[in-house]
N, C-alpha and C positions, 0 to 999 in steps of 0.2 A: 771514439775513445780508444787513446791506445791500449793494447794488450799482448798478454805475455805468450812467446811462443812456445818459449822451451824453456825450463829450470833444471839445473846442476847443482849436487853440492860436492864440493871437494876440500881437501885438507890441504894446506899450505905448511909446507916445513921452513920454519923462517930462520934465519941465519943470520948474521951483522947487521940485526937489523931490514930486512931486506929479504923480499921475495919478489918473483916476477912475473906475469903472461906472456909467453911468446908463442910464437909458431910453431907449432909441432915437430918437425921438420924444420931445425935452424940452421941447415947447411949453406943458406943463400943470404943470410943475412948478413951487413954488414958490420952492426955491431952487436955480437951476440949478448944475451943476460952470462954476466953482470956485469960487461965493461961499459964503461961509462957512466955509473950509477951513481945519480944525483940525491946525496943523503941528506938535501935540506930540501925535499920538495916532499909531499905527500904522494903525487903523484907524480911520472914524468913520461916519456912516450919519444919512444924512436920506432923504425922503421920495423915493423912488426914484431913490436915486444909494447909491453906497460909495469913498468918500473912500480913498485910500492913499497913505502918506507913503511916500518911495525913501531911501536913504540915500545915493543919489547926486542930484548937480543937474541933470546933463542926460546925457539918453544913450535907448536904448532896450532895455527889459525885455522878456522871453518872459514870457507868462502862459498858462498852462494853465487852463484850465476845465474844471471837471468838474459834471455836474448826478447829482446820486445821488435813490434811490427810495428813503432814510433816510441819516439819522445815519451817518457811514462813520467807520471805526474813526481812534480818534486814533492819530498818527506822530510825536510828539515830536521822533525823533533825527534830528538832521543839521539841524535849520532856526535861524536866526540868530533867527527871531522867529515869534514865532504868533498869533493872535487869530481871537475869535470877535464877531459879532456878530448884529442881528435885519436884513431887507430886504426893503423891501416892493418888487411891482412891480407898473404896470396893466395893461401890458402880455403882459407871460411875456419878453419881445424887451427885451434892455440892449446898449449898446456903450461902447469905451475911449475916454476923453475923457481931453482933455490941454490943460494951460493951453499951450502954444504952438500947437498943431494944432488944435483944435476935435474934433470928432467923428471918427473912425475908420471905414472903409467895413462892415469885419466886423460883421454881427450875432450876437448869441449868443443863443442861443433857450433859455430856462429852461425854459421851457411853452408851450403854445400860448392861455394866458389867461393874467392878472394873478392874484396871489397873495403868500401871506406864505412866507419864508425864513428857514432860518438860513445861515449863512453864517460860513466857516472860510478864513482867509488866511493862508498862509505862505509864507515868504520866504527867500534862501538869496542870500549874495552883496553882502550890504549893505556890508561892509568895501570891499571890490573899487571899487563902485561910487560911495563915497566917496572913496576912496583917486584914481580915476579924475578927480574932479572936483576935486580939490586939486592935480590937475597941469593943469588947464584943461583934458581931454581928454576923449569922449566914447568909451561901447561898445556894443557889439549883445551881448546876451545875455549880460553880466557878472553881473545882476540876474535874479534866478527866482522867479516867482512860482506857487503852486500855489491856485486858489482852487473850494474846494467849495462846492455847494447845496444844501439840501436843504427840504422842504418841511416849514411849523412843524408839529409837532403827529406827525409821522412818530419812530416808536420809532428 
């Protein structure tokens, strides 16, 4: 049975919509957060980053992290939206990137090396968070995000 290694919680400051994970350290990257950001996908993944669309425009999300020793069991109920994707890192070390703030102080320690991921994001609060931004108004913690790790190739 799989299980959890390590849990994080951290604050996402979201901007256009839009916040990111990337590498720590994104000097090597080619495309760094936020170019190239795909505003119709929930989720999207380039080369040591993972793009996330809000459904609010400006406010600040909780993100939970969680890094697992496999595949953790799917949770369908209760989340507004779900997705899977692939992520690579060189590091094992990503942090929250946000088109208004830049990089985030919080590291999140995947692993202690660089590696391939999957990667599971869900979300809970999108209406809220919309809803929030059609009155010009911002919120702490309207927006929830739960985002799993897991290493490819792990049953």
């Amino acid at each position: 049975m799989a299980q959890v290694v390590r849990r994080q919680r951290v604050s996402a400051y979201v901007g256009y919509h839009a916040f990111g994970l990337q590498e720590s350290n994104d000097g090597d990257l080619p495309v760094p957060f936020p170019d190239a950001f795909q505003r119709n996908a929930f989720i999207s993944t380039h080369p040591g980053r993972l793009d996330i669309t809000s459904g609010g425009h400006t406010h600040t999300a909780t993100v939970d992290v969680e890094v697992w020793d496999a595949a953790p069991p799917q949770d369908p109920v209760g989340w507004d939206e779900q997705a899977e994707g692939d992520f690579e890192s060189a590091s094992g070390q990503v942090a929250v990137w946000s088109t208004h703030t830049g990089r985030t102080d919080d590291v999140i320690r995947l692993a202690d090396t660089g590696g391939s991921w999957r990667v599971r994001v869900s979300c809970v609060g999108r209406a809220e968070a919309a809803a929030l931004a059609e009155g010009e108004a911002t919120g702490f913690g309207v927006e929830r995000y739960l985002i799993q790790f897991w290493a490819k190739g792990s049953a």
